[in-house]
N, C-alpha and C positions, 0 to 999 in steps of 0.2 A: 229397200230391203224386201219389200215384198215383191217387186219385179224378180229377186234372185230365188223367191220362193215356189215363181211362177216357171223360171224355167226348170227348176230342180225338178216339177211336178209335171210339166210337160213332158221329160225324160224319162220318167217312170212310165204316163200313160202311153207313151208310144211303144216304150217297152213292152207294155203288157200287150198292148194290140197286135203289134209284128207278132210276137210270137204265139198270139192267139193264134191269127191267121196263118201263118204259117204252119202252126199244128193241121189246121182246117184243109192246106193243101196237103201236109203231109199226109195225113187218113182217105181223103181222095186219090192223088197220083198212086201212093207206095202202094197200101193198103186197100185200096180197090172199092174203097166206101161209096154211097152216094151222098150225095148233098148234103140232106137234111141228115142222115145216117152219123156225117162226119160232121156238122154244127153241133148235135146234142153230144155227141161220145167227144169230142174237142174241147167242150165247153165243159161239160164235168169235170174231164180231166186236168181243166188248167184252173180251175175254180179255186183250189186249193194254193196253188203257188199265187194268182192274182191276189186272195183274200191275205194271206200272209205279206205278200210284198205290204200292203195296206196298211195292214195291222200293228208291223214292227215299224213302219215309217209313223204312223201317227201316234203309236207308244212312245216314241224317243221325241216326239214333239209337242205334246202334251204338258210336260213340266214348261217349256219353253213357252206357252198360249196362255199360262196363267200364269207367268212368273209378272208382278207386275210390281213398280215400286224399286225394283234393284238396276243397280248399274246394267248399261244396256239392254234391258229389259225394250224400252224406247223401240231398239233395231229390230230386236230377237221377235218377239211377241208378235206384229207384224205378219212379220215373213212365216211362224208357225201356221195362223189363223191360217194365211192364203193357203199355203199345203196341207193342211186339215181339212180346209172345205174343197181343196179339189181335189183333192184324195174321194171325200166321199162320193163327189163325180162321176170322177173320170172309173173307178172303182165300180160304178152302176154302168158307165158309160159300155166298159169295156166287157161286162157280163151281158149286159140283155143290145146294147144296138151296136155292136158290131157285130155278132152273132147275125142278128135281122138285117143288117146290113150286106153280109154276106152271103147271106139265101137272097137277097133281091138281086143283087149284080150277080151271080152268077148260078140263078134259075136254070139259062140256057144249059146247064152241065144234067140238067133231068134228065131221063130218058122220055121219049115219046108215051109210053106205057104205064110211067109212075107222076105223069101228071094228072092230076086228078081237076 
């Protein structure tokens, strides 16, 4: 049970990442941003839907982490824990080191002039 907890939790944090970064290029290519211009205004902006995705998955899993004692409780409880705690993770993951991860690999897009 907690392997299917792991991938459920896996699926979300990918989710949130792709569309991080994809924001990240969107504010670069369309929008003519630079770098770090488009990690902070990308990163506010998606702060909100990441934080919620979060939120309503670990609200509806909460009764399920402490139900303990009832019929399949056994399976459930488990598998909640796992995506509770990686929720709160991947949740951290996806706000502060993709962001930093994203200025490291692709520094190269600085201009000559705004590297300091």
């Amino acid at each position: 049970a907690g392997m299917v907890g792991f991938v459920t939790l896996f699926g979300i944090a990918v989710r949130n990442g792709i569309l991080l970064v994809n924001h990240f290029d969107h504010l670069i290519t369309v929008e003519g941003k630079s770098l770090y211009v488009a990690i902070v205004q990308g990163s506010m902006e998606r702060l909100v839907p990441i934080l919620m995705t979060a939120l309503t998955a670990a609200l509806g899993l909460v009764p399920l982490a402490m139900a303990s004692g009832k019929p399949g409780s056994e399976l459930l409880s488990p598998l909640a824990v796992v995506v509770l705690g990686g929720l709160l993770s991947s949740t951290f993951l996806n706000l502060f080191v993709i962001p930093a991860g994203y200025a490291l690999a692709f520094r190269s897009r600085l201009s000559p002039s705004s590297k300091a």
